[in-house]
C-alpha positions in Angstrom: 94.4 47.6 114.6 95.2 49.7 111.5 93.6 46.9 109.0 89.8 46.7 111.2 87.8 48.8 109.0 84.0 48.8 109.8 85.6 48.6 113.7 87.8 51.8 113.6 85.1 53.3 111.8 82.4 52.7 114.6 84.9 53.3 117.5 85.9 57.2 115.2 82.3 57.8 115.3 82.1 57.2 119.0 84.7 59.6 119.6 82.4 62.5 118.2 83.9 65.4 118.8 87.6 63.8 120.3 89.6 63.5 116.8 92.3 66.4 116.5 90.8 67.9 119.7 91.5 68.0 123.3 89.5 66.4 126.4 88.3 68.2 129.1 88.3 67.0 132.5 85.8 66.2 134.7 85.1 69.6 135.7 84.7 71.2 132.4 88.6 72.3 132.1 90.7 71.6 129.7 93.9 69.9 131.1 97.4 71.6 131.5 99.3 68.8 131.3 98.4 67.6 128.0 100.7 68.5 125.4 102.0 65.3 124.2 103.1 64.9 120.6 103.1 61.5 118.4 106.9 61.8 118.9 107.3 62.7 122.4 104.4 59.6 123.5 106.6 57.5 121.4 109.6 58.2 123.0 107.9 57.9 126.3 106.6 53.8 124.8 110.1 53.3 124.0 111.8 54.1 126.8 109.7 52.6 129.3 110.6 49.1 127.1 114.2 49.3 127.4 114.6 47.9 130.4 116.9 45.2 131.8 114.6 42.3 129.8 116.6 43.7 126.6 119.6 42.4 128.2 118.4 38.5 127.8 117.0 38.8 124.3 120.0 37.3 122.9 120.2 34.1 125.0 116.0 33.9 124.7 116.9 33.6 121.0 119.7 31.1 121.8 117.3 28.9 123.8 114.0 29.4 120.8 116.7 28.8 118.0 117.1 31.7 115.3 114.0 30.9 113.6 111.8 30.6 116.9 113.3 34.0 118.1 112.7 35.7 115.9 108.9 34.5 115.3 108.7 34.9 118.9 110.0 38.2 118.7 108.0 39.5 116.0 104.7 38.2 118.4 106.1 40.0 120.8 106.1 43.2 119.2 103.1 42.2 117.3 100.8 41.4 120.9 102.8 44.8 121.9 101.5 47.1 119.4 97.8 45.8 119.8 98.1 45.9 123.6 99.3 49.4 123.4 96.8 50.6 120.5 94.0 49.7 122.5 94.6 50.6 125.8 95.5 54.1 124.0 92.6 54.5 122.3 90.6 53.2 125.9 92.4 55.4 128.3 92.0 58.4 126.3 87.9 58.0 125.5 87.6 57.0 129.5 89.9 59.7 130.5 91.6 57.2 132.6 95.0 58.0 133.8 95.9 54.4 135.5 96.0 51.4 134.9 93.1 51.1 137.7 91.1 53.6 136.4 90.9 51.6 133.2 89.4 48.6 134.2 87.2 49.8 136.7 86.3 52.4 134.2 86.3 49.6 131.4 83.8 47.7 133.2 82.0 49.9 134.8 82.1 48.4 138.1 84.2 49.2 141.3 86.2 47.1 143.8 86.2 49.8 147.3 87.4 49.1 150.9 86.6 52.2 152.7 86.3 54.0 149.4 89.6 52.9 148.3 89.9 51.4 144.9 91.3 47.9 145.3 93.0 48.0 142.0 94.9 50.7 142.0 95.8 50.6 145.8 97.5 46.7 143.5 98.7 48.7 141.2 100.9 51.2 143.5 102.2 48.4 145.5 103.0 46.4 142.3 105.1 49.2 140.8 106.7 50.1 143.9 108.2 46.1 143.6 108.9 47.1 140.5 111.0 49.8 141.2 113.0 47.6 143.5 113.5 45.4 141.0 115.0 48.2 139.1 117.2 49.8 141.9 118.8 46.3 142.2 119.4 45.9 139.2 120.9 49.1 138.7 123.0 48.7 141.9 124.6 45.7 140.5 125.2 47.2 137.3 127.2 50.4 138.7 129.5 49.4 140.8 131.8 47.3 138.8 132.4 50.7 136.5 132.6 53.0 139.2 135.0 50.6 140.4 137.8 51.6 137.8 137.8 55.2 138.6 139.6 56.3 142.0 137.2 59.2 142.3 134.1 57.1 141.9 135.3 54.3 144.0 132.7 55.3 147.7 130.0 54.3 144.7 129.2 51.0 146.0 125.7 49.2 145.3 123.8 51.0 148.3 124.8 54.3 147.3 124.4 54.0 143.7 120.8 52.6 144.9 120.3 55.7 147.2 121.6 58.3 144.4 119.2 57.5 141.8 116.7 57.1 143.8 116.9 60.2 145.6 118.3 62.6 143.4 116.7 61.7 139.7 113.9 59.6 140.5 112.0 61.5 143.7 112.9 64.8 141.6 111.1 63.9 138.1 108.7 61.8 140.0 107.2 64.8 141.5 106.6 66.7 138.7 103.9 63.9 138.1 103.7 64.2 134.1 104.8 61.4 131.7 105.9 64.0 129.3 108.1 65.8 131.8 110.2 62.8 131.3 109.9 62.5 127.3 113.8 64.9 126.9 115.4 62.0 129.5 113.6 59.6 127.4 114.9 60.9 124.2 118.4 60.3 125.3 117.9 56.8 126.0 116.8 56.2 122.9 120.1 57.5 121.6 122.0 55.3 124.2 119.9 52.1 122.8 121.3 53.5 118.8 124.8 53.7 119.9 124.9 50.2 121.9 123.6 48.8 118.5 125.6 50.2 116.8 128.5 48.9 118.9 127.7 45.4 118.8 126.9 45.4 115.5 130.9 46.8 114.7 132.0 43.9 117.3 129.7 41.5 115.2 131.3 41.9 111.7 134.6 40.4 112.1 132.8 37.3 114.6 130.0 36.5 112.7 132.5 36.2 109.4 134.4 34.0 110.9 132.2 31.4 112.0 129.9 32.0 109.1 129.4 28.2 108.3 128.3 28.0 111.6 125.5 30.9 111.1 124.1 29.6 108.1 123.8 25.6 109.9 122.2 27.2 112.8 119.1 28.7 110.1 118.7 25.2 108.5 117.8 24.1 111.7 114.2 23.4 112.3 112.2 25.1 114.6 111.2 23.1 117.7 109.1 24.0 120.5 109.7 23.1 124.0 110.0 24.3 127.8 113.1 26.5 127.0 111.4 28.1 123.8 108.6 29.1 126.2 110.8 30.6 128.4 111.8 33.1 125.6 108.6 33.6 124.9 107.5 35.1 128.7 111.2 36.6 128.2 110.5 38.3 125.1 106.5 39.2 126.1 108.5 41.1 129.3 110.7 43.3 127.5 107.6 44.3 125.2 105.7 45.3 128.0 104.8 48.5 129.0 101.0 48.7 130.3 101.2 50.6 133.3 102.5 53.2 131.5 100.0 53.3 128.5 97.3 55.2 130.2 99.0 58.2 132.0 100.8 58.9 128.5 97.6 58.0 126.2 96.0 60.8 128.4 98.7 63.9 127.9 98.7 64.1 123.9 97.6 66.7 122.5 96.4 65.0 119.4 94.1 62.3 120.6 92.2 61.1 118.1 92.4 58.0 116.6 95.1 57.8 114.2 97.5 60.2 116.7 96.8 57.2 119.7 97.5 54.3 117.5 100.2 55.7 115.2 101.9 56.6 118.4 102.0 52.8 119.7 102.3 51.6 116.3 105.7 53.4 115.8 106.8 52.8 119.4 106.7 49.3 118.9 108.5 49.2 115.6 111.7 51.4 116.9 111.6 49.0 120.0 111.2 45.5 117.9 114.1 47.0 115.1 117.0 47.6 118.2 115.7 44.2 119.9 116.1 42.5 116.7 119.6 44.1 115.9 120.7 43.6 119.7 119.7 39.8 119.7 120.6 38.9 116.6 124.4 40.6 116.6 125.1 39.0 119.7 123.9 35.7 119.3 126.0 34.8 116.3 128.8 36.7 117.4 128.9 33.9 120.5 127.3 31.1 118.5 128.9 28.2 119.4 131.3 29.8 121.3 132.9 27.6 124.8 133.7 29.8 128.3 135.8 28.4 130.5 133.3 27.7 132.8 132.1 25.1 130.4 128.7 27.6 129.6 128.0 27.4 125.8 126.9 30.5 123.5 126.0 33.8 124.9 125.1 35.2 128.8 122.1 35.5 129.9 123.1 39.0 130.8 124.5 40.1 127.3 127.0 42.4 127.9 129.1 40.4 130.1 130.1 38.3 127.1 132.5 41.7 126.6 135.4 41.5 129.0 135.9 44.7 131.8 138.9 45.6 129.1 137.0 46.1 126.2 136.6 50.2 126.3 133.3 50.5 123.7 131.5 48.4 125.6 132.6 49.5 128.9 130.8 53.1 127.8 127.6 51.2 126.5 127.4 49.6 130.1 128.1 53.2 132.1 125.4 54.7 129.1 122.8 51.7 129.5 122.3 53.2 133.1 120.4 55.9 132.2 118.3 54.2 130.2 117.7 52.0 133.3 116.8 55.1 135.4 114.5 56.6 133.0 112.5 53.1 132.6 112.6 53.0 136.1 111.4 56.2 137.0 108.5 55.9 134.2 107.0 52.8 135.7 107.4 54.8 139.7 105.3 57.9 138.0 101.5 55.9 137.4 102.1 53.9 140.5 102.3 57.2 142.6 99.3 58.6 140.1 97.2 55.3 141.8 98.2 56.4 145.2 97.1 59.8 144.8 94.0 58.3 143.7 93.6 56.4 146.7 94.5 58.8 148.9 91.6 61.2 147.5 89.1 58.8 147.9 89.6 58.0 151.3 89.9 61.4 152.2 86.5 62.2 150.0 88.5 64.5 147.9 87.0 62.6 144.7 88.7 60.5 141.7 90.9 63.3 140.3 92.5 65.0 143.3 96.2 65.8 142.6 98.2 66.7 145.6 100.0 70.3 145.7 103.6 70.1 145.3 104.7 70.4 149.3 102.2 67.3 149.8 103.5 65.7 146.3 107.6 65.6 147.6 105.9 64.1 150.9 104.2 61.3 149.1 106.6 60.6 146.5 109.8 60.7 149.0 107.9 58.5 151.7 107.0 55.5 149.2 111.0 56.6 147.4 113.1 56.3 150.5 112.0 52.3 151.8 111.8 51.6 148.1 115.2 52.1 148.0 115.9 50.6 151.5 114.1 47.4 150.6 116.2 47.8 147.3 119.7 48.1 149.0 119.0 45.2 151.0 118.0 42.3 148.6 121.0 40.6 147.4 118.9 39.2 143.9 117.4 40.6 141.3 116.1 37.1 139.7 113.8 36.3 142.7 112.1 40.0 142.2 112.0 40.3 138.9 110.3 36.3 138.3 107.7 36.3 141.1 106.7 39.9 139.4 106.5 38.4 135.9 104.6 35.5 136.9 102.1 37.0 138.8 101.8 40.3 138.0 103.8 40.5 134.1 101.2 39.1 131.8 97.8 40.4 133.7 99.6 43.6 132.7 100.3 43.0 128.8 96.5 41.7 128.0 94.0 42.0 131.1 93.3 45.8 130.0 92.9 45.5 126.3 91.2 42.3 126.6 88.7 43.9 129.2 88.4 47.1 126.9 87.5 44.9 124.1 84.9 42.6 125.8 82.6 45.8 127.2 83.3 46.9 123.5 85.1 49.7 124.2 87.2 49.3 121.1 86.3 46.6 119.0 82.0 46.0 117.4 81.9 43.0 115.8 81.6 39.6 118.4 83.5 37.6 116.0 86.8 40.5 117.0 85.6 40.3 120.7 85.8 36.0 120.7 89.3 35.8 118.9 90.8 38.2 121.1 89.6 36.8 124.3 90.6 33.7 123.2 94.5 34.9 122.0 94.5 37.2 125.2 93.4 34.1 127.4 95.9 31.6 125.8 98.6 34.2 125.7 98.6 34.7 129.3 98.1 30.8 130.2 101.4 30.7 128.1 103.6 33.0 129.5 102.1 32.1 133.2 103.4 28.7 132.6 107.1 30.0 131.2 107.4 31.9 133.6 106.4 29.4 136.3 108.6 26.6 134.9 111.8 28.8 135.5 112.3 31.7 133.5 114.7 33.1 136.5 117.4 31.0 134.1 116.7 33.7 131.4 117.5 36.5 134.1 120.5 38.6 134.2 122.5 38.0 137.4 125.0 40.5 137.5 127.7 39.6 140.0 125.6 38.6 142.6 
């Protein structure tokens, strides 16, 4: 993206009068709710990727081998930053803030029943399963640390389920601006520093004693197979974040060119650095090493390789929830912005309508409160989580850019427009396959 020359300079020119400046909306107004910096969007990127996928990176990397993880890493964050670029650049020129909006407005066509736009009336349902996902997850993940403290102990998995939900999510969620979470999503960032840091003080003395055993595992060639797919589509997952492109591409101030990609740009990097340090650290700190269940190497589910005793980790756990919530809530914010869509145009209210705050609390707690009921009442995460990746994951890394570039939205030249068709294409086929094959075996399931 940074390197295209004749191609940035064309799609700079198109912007005209964009660079530095603000949009308007529709109506001639400029809008209140942008005033996103490069920092505060890049938070916003980075939080909405640290999600429960950053849990498996280790054992992806134990199933691709070091050298295939981290090549397959570094695509990941690679495909990531291009994905994000583009649909940044796409979302701001079409003023689109969904991911519906953006490839109807991408393509210039429209997919209505009774004035409702197909895609995005997919895109709210898809994010609500997402947001199960996410409550079950997180339900599984609290209760064993609420457990050890009498005062916590009526925390069981349907009320941690109901608490977030209810009294962070629905809150933030109907405030109905990305940036309103970039302070939340700040603090995660933090949270992902100090687990880093913590594994990589827990690291030291493993990796020095099995050190023989670390460099034999690098002289290994790299070898490509079912299981090295499955870190792939494992890796692509915790990389992606296209839902949330658009509503945040739309609230910077700064929107020209440079401001939109340096922001995705820098996003990625900060996310690929503590997936890289995270995978790494733990994967020779449990190379080799035998449970008693007879399971070799790491979890799937990273931090239960530290026992319930171990203190440090024990804190990164109770901290890692929060950045669970705010990924959580940042994908439940542009599925509700697609409902309020829909709901305007079958009430004739146009494109743009944004409910007032009474009607907001209405819509956001009546999708919120069987979210979470649905939530409480599925006992696994893996069966949500892999039916959403393969059907819904990869559509949602490439469909976008790849549409943005064929109408030539973003990219000039054909040459550009047939080699990313054909990478976007393949990729998908790719992770479709992975994820198709099995990649529930690359899923965190937390005493379920």
């Amino acid at each position: 993206v940074l390197t295209m020359g004749s191609d940035i300079i064309a799609v700079e020119a198109e912007y005209g009068e964009l660079p530095g400046k603000l949009h308007s909306s529709p109506d001639g107004r400029e809008d209140e709710h942008r005033r996103g910096t490069v920092f505060s969007t890049c938070s916003l990127y980075t939080t909405a990727a640290y999600g429960a996928g950053m849990l498996t990176l280790p054992f992806a990397v134990q199933e691709a081998g070091p050298w295939g993880g981290l090549l397959l890493l570094l695509l990941g964050a690679a495909t990531s930053a291009v994905s994000t670029a583009v649909m940044s650049v796409g979302a701001a020129k079409l003023h689109a803030t969904t991911y519906g909006a953006l490839l109807e407005k991408s393509t210039r066509s429209e997919v209505r029943v009774s004035g409702v736009s197909v895609v995005d009336l997919y895109f709210y349902v898809y994010l609500s399963g997402v947001v199960v996902a996410f409550l079950i997850f997180i339900g599984d993940f609290v209760p064993p640390l609420t457990s050890n403290v009498p005062a916590l102990a009526w925390v069981d998995r349907e009320n941690s389920i109901h608490l977030v939900a209810l009294l962070f999510m629905g809150p933030c969620a109907c405030m109905n601006e990305m940036n309103w979470m970039a302070t939340f999503g700040q603090g995660s960032m933090l949270v992902v520093v100090f687990t880093c840091c913590v594994v990589i003080a827990k690291s030291v003395p493993q990796v020095y004693d099995k050190w023989d055993l670390v460099v034999e595992s690098w002289n290994q060639p790299i070898h490509f197979s079912w299981a090295s797919l499955r870190a792939l589509g494992c890796m692509f997952y915790a990389f992606d974040i296209g839902s949330v492109v658009p509503p945040t591409a739309c609230e910077m101030k700064d929107q020209s060119l440079s401001g939109l990609v340096s922001a995705a740009i820098y996003g990625t990097v900060g996310v690929a650095i503590a997936y890289i340090v995270l995978a790494f650290s733990v994967f020779f700190s449990f190379l080799g090493h035998e449970w008693e269940d007879g399971h070799v190497g790491t979890r799937s589910d990273f931090t239960e390789n530290y026992g319930d005793e171990d203190s440090w980790m024990s804190i990164c756990r109770f901290l890692l929830v929060w950045t669970f919530v705010c990924s959580s809530t940042l994908a439940f914010v542009p599925g509700l912005k697609s409902l309020y869509i829909c709901v305007g145009q079958f009430r004739g209210l146009g494109d743009d309508w944004e409910p007032e705050m009474k009607v907001r609390i209405m819509m956001v707690y009546g999708t919120l409160v069987p979210v979470a009921l649905v939530a409480a009442k599925i006992p696994n995460v893996g069966k949500v989580v892999t039916w959403l990746g393969c059907v819904c994951g990869a559509p949602e890394i490439l469909v976008g850019p790849l549409l943005l570039v064929a109408w030539g939205h973003v990219f000039k030249d054909r040459l550009m427009k047939v080699v990313f068709a054909v990478f976007a294409i393949g990729t998908m086929c790719l992770l479709w396959a992975s994820s198709f094959e099995g990649q529930a075996a690359t899923l965190p399931h937390r005493r379920l």
